[in-house]
PDB file as gemmi writes it, atoms N, CA and C in Angstrom:
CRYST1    1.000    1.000    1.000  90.00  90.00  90.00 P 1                      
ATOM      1  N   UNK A   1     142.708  75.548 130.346  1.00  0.00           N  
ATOM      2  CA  UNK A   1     142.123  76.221 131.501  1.00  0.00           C  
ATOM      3  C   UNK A   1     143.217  76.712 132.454  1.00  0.00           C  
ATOM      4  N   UNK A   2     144.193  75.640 132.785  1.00  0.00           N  
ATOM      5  CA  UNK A   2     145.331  75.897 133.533  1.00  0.00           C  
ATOM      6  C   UNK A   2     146.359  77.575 133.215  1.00  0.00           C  
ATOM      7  N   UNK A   3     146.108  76.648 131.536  1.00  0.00           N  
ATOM      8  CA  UNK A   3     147.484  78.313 130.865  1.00  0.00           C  
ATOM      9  C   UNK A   3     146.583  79.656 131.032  1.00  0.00           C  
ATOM     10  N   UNK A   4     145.413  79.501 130.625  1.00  0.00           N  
ATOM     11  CA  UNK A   4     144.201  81.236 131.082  1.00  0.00           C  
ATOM     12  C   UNK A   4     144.948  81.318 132.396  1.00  0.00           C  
ATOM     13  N   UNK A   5     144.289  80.573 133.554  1.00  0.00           N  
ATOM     14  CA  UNK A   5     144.433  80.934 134.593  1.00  0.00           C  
ATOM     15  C   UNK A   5     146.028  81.800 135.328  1.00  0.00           C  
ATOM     16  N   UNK A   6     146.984  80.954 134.701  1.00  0.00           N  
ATOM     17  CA  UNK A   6     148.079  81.515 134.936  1.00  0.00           C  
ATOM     18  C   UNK A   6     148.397  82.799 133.796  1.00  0.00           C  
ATOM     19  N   UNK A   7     148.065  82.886 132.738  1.00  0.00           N  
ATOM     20  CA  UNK A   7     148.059  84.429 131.857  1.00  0.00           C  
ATOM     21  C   UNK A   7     146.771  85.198 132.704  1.00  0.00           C  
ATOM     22  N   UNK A   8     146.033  85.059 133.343  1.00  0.00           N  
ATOM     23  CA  UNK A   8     145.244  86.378 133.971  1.00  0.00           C  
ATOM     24  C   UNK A   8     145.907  86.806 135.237  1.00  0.00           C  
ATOM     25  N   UNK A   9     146.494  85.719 135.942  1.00  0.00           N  
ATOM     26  CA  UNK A   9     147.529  86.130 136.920  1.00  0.00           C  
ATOM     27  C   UNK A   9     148.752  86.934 136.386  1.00  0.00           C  
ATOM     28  N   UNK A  10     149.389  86.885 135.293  1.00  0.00           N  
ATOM     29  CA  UNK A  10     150.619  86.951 134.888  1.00  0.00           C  
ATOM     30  C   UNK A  10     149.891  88.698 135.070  1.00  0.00           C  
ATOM     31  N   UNK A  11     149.094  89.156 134.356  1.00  0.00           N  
ATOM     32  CA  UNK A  11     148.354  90.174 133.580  1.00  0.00           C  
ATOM     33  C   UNK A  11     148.022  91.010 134.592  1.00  0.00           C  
ATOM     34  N   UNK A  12     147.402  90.426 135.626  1.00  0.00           N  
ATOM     35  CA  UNK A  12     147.208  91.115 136.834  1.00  0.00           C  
ATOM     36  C   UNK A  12     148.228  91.608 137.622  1.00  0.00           C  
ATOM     37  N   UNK A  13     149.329  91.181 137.545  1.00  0.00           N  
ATOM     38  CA  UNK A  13     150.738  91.201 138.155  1.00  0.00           C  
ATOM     39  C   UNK A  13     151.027  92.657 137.614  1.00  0.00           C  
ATOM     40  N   UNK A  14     151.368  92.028 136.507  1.00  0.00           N  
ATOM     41  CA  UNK A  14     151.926  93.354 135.463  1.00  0.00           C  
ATOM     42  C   UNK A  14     151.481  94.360 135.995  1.00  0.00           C  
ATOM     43  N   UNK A  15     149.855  94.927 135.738  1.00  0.00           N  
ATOM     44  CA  UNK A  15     149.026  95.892 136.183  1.00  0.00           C  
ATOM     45  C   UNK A  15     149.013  96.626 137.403  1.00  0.00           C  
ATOM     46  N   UNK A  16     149.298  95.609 138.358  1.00  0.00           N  
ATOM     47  CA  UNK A  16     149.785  95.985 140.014  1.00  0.00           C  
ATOM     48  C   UNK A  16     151.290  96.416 140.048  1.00  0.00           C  
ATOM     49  N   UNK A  17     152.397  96.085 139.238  1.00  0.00           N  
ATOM     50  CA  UNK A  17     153.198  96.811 139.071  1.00  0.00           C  
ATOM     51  C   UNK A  17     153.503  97.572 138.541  1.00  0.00           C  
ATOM     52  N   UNK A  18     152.994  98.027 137.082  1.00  0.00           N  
ATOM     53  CA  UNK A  18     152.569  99.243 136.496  1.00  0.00           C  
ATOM     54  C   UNK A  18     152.699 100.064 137.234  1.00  0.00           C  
ATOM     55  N   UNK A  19     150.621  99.997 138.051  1.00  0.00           N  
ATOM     56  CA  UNK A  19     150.681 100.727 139.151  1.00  0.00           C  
ATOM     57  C   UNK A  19     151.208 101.302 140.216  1.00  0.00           C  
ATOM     58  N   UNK A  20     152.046 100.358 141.087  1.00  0.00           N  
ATOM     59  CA  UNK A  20     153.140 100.544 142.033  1.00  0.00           C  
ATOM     60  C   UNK A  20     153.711 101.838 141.651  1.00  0.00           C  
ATOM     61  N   UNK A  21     154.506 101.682 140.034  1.00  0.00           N  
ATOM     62  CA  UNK A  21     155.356 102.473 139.518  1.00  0.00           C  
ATOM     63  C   UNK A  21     155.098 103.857 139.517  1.00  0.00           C  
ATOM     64  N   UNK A  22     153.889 103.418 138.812  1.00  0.00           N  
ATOM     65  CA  UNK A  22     153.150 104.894 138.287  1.00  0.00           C  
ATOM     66  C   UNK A  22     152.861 105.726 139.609  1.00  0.00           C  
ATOM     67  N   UNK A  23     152.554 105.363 140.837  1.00  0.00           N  
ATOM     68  CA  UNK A  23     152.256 106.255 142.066  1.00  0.00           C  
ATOM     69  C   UNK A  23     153.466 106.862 142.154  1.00  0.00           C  
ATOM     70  N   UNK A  24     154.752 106.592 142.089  1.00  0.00           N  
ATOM     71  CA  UNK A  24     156.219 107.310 142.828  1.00  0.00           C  
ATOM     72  C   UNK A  24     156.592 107.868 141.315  1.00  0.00           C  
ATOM     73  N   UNK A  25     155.477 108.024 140.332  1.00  0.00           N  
ATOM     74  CA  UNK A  25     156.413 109.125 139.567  1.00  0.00           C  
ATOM     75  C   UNK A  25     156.237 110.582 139.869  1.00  0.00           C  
ATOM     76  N   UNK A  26     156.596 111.607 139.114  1.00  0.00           N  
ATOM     77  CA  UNK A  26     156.354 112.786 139.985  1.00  0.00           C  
ATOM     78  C   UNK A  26     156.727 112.934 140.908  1.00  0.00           C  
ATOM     79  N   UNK A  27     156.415 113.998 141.525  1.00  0.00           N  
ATOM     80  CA  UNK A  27     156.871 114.634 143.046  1.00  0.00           C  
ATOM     81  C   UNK A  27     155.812 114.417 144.115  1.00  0.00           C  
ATOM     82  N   UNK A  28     155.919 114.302 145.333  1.00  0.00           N  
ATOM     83  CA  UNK A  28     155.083 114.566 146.506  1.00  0.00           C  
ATOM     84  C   UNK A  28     156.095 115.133 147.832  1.00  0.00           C  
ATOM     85  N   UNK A  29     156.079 116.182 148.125  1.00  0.00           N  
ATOM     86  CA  UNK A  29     156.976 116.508 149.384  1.00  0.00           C  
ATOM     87  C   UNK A  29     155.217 117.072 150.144  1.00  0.00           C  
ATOM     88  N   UNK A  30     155.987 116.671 151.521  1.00  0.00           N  
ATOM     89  CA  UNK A  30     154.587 116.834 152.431  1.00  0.00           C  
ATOM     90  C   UNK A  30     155.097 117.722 153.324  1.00  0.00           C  
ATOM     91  N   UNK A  31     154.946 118.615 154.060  1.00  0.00           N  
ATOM     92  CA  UNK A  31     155.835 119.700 155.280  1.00  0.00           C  
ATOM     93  C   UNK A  31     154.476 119.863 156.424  1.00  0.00           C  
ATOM     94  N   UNK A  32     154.494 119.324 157.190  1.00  0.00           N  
ATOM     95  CA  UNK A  32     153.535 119.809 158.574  1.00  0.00           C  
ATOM     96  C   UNK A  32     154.827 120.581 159.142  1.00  0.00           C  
ATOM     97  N   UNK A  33     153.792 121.867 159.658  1.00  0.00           N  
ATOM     98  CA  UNK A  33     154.482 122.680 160.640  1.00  0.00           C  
ATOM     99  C   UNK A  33     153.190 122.782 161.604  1.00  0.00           C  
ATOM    100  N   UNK A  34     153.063 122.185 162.901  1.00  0.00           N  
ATOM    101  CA  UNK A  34     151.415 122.794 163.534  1.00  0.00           C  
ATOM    102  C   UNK A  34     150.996 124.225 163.492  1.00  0.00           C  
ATOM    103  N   UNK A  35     152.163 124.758 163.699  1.00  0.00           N  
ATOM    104  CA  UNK A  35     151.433 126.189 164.063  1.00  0.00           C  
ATOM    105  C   UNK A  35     151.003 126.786 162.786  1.00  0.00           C  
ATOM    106  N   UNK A  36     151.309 126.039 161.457  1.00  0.00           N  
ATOM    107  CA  UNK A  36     151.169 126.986 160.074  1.00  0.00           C  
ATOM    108  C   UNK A  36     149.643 126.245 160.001  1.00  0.00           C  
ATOM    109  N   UNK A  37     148.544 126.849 160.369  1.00  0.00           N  
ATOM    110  CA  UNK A  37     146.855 126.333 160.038  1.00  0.00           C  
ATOM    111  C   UNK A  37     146.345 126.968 159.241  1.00  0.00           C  
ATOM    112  N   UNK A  38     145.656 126.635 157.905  1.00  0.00           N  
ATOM    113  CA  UNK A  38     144.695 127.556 156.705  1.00  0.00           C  
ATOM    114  C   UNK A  38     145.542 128.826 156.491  1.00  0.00           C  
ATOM    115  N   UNK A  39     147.063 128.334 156.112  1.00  0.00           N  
ATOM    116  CA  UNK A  39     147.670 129.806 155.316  1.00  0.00           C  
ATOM    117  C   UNK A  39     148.388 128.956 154.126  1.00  0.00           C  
ATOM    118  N   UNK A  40     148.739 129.867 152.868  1.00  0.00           N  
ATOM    119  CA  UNK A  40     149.591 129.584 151.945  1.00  0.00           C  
ATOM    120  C   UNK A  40     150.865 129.791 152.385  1.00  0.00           C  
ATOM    121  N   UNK A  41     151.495 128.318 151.374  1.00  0.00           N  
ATOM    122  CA  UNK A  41     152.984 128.242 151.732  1.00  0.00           C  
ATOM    123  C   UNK A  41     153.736 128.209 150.310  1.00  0.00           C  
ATOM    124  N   UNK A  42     155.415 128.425 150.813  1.00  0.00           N  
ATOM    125  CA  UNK A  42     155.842 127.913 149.117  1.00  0.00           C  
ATOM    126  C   UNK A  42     156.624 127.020 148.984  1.00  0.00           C  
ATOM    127  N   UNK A  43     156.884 126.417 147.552  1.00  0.00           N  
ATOM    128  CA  UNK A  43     157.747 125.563 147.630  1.00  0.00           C  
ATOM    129  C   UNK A  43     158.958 126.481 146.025  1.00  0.00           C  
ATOM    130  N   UNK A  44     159.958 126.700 146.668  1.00  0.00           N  
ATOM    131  CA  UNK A  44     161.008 127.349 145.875  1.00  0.00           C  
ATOM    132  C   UNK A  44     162.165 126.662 145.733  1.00  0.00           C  
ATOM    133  N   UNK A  45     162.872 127.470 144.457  1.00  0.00           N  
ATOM    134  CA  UNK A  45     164.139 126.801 143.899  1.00  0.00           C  
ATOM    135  C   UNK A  45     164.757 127.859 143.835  1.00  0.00           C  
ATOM    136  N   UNK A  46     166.067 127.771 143.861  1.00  0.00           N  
ATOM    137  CA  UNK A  46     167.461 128.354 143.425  1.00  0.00           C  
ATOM    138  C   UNK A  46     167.411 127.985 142.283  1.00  0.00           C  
ATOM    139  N   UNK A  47     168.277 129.220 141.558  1.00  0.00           N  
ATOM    140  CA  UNK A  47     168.300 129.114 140.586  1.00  0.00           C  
ATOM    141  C   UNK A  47     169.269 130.572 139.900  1.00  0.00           C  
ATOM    142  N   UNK A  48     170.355 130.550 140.107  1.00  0.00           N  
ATOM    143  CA  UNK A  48     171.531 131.472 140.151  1.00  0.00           C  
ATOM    144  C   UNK A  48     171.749 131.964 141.732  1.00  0.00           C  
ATOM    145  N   UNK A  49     171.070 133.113 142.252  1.00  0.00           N  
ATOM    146  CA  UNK A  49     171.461 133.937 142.941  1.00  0.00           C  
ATOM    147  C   UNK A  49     169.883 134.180 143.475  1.00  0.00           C  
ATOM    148  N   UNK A  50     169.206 134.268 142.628  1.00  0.00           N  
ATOM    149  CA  UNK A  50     167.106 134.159 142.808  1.00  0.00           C  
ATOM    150  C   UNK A  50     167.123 132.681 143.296  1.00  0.00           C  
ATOM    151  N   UNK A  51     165.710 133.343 143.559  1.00  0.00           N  
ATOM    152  CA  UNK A  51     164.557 132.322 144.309  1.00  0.00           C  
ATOM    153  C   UNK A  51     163.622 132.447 143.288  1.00  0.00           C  
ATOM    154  N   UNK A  52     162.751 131.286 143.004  1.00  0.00           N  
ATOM    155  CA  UNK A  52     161.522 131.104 141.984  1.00  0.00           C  
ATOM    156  C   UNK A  52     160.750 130.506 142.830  1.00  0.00           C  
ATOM    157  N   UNK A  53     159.433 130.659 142.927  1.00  0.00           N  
ATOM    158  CA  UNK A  53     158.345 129.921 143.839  1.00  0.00           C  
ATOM    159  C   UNK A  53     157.874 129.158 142.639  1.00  0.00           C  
ATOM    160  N   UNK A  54     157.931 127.465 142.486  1.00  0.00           N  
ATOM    161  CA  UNK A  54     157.686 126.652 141.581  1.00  0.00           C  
ATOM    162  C   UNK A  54     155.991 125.831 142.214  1.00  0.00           C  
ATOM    163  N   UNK A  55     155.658 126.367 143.249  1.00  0.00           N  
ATOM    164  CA  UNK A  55     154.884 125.460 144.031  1.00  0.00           C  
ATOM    165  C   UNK A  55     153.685 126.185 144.924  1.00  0.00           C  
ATOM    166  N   UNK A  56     152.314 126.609 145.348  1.00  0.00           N  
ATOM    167  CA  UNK A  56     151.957 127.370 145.932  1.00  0.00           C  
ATOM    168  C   UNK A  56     151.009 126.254 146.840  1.00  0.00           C  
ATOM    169  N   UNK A  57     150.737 125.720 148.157  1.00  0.00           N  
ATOM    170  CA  UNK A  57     149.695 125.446 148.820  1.00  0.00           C  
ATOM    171  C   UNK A  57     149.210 125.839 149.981  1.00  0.00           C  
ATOM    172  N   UNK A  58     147.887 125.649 149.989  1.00  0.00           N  
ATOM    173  CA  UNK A  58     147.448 126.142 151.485  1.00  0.00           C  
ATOM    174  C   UNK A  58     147.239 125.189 152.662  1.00  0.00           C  
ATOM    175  N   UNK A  59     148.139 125.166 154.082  1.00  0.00           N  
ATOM    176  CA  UNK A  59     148.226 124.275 154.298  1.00  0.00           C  
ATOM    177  C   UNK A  59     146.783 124.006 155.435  1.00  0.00           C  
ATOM    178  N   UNK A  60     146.705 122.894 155.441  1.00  0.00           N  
ATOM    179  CA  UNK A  60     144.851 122.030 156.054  1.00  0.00           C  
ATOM    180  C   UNK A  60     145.175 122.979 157.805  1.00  0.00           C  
ATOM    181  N   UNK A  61     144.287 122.411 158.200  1.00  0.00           N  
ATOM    182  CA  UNK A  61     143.795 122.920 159.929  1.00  0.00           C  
ATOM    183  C   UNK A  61     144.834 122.138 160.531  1.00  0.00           C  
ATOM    184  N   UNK A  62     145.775 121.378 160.415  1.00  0.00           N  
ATOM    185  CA  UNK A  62     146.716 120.206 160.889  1.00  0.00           C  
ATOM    186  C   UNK A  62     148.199 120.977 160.739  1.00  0.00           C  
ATOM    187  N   UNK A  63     148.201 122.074 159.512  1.00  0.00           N  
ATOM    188  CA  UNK A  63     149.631 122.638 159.617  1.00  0.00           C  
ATOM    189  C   UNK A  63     149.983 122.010 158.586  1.00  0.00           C  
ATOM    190  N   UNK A  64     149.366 120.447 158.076  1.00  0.00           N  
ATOM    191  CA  UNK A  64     149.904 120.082 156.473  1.00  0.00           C  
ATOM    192  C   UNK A  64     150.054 120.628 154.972  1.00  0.00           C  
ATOM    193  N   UNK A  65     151.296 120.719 154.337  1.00  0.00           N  
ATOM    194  CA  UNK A  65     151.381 121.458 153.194  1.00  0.00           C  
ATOM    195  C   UNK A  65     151.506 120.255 152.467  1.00  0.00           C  
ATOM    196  N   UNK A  66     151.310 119.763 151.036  1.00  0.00           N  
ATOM    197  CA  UNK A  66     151.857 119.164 151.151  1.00  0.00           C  
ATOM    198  C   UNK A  66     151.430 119.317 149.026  1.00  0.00           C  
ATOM    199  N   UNK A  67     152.298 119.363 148.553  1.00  0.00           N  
ATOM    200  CA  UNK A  67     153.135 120.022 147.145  1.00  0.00           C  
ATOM    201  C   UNK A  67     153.491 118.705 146.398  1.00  0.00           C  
ATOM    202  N   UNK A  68     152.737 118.426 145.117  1.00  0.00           N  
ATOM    203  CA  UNK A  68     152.909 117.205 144.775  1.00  0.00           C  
ATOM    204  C   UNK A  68     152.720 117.755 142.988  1.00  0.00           C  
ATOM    205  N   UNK A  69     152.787 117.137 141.959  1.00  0.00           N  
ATOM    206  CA  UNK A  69     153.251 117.471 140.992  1.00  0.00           C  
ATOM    207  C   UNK A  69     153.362 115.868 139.859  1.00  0.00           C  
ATOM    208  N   UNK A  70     153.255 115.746 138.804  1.00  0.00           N  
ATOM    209  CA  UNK A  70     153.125 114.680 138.159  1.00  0.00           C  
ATOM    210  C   UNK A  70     154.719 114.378 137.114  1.00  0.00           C  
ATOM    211  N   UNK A  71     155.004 115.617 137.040  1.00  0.00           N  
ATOM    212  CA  UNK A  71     156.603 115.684 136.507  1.00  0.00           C  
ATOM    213  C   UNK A  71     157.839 115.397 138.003  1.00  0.00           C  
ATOM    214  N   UNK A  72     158.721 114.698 137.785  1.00  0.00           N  
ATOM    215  CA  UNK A  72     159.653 114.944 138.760  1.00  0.00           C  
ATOM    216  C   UNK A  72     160.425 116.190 138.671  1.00  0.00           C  
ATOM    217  N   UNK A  73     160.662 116.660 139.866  1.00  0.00           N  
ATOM    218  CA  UNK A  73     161.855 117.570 139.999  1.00  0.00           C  
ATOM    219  C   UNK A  73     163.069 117.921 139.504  1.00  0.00           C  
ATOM    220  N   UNK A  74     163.244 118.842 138.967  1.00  0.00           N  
ATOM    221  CA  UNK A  74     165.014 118.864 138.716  1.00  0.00           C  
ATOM    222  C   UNK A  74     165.763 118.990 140.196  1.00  0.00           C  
ATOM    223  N   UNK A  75     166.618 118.353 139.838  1.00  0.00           N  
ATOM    224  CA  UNK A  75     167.655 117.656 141.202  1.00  0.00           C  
ATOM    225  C   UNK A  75     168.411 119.362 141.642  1.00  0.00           C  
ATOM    226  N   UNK A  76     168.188 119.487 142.953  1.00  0.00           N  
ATOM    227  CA  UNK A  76     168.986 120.739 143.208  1.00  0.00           C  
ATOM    228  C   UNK A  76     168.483 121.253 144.416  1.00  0.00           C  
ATOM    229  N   UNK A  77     168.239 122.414 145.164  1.00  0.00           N  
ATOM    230  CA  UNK A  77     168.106 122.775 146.329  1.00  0.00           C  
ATOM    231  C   UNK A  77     167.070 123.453 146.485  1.00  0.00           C  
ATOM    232  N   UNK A  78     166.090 123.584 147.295  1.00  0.00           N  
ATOM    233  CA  UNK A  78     164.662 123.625 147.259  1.00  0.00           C  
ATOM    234  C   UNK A  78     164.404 124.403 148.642  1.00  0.00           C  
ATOM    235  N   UNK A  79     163.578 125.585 148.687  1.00  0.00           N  
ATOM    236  CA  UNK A  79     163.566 125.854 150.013  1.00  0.00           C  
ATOM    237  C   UNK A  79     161.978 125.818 150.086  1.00  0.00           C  
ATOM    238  N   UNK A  80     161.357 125.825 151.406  1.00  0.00           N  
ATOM    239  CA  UNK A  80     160.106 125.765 152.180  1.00  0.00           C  
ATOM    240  C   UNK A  80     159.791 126.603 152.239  1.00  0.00           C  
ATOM    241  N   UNK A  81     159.235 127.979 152.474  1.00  0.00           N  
ATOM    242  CA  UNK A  81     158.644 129.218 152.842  1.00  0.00           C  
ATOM    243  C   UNK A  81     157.608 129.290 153.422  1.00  0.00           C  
ATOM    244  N   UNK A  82     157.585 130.173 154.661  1.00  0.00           N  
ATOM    245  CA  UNK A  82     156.376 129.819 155.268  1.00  0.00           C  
ATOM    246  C   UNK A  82     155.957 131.284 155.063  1.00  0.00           C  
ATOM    247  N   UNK A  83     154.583 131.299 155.326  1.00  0.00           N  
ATOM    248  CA  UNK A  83     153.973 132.727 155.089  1.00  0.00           C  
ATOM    249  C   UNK A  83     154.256 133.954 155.400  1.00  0.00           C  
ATOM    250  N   UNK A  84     155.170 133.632 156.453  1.00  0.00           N  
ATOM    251  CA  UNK A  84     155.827 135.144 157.426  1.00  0.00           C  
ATOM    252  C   UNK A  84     157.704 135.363 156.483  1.00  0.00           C  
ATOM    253  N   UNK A  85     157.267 134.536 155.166  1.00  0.00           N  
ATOM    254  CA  UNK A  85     159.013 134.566 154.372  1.00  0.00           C  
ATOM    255  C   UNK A  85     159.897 133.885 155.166  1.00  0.00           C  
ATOM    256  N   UNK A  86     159.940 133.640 156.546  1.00  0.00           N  
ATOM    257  CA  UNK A  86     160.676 132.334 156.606  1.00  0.00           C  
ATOM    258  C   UNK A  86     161.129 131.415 156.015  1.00  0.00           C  
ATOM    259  N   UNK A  87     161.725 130.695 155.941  1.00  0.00           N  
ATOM    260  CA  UNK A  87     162.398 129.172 155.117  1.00  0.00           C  
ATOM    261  C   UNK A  87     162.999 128.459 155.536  1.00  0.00           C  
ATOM    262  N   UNK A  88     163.229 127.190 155.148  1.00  0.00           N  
ATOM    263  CA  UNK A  88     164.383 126.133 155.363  1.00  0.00           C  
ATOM    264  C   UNK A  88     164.429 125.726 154.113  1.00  0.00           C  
ATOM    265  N   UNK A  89     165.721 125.203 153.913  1.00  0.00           N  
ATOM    266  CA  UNK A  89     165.979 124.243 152.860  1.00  0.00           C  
ATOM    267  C   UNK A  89     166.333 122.867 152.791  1.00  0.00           C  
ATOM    268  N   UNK A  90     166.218 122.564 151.682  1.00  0.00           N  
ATOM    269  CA  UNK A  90     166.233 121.130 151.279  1.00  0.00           C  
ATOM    270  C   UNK A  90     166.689 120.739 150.079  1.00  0.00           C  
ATOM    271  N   UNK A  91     167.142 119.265 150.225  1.00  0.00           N  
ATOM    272  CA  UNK A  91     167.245 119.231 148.677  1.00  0.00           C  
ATOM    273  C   UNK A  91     166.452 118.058 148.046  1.00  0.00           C  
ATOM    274  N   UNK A  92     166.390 118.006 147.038  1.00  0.00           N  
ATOM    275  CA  UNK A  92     165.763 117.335 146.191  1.00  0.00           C  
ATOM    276  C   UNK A  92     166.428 117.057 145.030  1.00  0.00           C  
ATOM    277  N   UNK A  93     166.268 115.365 145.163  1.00  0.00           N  
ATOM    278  CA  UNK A  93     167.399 114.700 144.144  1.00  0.00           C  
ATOM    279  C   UNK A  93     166.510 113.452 143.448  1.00  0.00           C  
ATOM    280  N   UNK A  94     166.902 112.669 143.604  1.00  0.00           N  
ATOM    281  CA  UNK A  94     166.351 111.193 143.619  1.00  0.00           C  
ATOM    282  C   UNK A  94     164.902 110.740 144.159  1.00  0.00           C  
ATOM    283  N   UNK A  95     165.048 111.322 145.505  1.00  0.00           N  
ATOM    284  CA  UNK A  95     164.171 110.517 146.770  1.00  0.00           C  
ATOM    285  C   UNK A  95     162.911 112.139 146.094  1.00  0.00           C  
ATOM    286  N   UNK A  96     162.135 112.026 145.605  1.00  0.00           N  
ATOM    287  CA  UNK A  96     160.778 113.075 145.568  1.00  0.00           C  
ATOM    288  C   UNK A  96     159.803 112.733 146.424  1.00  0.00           C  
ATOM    289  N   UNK A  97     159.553 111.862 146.948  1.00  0.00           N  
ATOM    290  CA  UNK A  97     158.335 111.132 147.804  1.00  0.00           C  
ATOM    291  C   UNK A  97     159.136 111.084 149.039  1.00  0.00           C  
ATOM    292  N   UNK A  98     158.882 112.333 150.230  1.00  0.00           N  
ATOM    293  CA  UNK A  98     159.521 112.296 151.223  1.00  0.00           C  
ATOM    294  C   UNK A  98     158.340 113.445 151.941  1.00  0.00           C  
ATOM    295  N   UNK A  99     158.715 113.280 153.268  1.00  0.00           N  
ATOM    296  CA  UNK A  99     158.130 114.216 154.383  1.00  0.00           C  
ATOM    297  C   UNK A  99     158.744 115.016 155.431  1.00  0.00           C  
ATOM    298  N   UNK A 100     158.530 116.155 155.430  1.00  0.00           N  
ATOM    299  CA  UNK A 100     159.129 116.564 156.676  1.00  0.00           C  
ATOM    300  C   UNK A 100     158.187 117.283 157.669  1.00  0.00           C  
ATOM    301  N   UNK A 101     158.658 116.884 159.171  1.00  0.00           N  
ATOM    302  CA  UNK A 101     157.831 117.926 159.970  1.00  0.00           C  
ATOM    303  C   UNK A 101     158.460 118.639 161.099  1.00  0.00           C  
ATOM    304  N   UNK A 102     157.889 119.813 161.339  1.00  0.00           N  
ATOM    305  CA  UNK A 102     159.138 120.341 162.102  1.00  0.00           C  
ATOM    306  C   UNK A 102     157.989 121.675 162.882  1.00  0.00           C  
ATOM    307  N   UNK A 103     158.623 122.127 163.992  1.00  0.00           N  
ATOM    308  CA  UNK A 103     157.847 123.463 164.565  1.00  0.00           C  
ATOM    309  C   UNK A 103     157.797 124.674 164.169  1.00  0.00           C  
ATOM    310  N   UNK A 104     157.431 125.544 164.320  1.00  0.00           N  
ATOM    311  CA  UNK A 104     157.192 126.947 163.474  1.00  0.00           C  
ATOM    312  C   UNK A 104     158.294 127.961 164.228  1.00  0.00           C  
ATOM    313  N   UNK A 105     158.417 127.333 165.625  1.00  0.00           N  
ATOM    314  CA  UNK A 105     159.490 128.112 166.119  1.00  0.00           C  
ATOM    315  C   UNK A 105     161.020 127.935 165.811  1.00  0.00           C  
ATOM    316  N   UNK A 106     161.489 126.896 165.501  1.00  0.00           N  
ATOM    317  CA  UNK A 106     162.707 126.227 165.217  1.00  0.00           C  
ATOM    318  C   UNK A 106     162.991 125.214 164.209  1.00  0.00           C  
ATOM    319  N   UNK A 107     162.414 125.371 163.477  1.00  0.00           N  
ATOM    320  CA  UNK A 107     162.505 124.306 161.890  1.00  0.00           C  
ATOM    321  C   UNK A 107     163.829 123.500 161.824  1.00  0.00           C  
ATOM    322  N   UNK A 108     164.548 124.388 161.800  1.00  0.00           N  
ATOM    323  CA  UNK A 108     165.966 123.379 161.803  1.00  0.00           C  
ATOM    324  C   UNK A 108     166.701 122.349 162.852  1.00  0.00           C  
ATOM    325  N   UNK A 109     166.257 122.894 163.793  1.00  0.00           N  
ATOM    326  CA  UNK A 109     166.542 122.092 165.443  1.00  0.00           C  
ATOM    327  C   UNK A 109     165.205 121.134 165.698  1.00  0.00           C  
ATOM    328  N   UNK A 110     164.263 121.219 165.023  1.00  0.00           N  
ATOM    329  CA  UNK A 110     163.282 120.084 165.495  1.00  0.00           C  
ATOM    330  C   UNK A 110     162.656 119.364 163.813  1.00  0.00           C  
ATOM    331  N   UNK A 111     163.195 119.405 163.167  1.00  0.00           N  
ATOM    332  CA  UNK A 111     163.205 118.897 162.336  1.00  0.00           C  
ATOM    333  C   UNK A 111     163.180 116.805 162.016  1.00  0.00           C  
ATOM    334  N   UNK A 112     162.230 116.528 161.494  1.00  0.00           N  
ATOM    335  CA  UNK A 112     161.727 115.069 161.696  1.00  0.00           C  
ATOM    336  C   UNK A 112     161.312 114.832 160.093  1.00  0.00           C  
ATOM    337  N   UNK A 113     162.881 114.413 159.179  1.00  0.00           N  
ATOM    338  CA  UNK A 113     162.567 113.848 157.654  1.00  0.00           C  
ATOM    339  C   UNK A 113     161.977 112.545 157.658  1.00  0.00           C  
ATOM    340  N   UNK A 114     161.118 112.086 156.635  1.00  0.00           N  
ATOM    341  CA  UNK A 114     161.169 110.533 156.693  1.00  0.00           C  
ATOM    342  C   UNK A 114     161.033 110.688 155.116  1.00  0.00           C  
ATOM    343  N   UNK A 115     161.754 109.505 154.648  1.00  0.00           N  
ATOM    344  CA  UNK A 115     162.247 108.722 152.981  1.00  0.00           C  
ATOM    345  C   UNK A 115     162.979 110.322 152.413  1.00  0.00           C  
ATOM    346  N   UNK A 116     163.503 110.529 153.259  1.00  0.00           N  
ATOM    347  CA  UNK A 116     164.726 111.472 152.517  1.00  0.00           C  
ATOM    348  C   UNK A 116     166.505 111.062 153.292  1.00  0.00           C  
ATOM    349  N   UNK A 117     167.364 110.470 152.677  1.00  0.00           N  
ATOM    350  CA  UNK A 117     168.265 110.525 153.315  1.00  0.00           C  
ATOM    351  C   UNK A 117     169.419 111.864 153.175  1.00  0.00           C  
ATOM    352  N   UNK A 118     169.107 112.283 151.804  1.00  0.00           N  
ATOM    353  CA  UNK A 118     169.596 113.089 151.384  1.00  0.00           C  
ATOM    354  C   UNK A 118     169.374 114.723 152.516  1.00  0.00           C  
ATOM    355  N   UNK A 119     168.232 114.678 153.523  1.00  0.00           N  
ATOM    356  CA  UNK A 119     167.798 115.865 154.015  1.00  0.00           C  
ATOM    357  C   UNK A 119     167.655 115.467 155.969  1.00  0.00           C  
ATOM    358  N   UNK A 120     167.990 114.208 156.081  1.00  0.00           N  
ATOM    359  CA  UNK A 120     168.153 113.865 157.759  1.00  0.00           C  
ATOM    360  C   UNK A 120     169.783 114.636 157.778  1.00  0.00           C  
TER     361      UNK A 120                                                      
END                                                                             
């Protein structure tokens, strides 16, 4: 009775870490800008001398974009686009599960990363 009890724990463990795992595979980058409400945004790569839009969302009534994907990223430099062709960039390496938020007037000067060290 004892050894069940401790193999359904063991089992359950496993499963919850599985899980854990399985949420941070893939990509999730999140971008609030307030002033960007119910428009499409992009999420682009370099890639020689071009730009490729790898990513298309529309962001909620909040200004949230937020571009998520079940494959991880290839590691390299990534820009934001906002609907008016604006951009900032970023990169993307390691850390895929990160956020940024920033104003529509000044992206780069008010800029607020969190779980990216690679982009503070």
């Amino acid at each position: 009775m004892k050894r069940n009890i401790l193999l359904a724990v063991f089992i359950l463990s496993l499963f919850s870490f599985s899980y854990s795992v399985a949420q941070k595979s893939g990509y999730q980058i999140i971008v609030q800008v307030p002033g960007m409400r119910d428009t499409s945004c992009f999420l682009a790569r370099y890639y020689g001398d071009k730009q490729y839009i790898i990513d298309t969302v529309k962001s909620d009534h909040h200004g949230t974009a937020v571009f998520a994907g079940n494959k991880k990223l290839d590691g390299g430099l990534y820009l934001f686009v906002y609907p008016d062709k604006r951009y900032f960039e970023m990169i993307v390496d390691k850390e895929q599960h990160f956020s940024m938020e920033t104003s529509w007037d000044d992206p780069i000067r008010d800029m607020k990363v969190k779980n990216s060290k690679d982009n503070q």
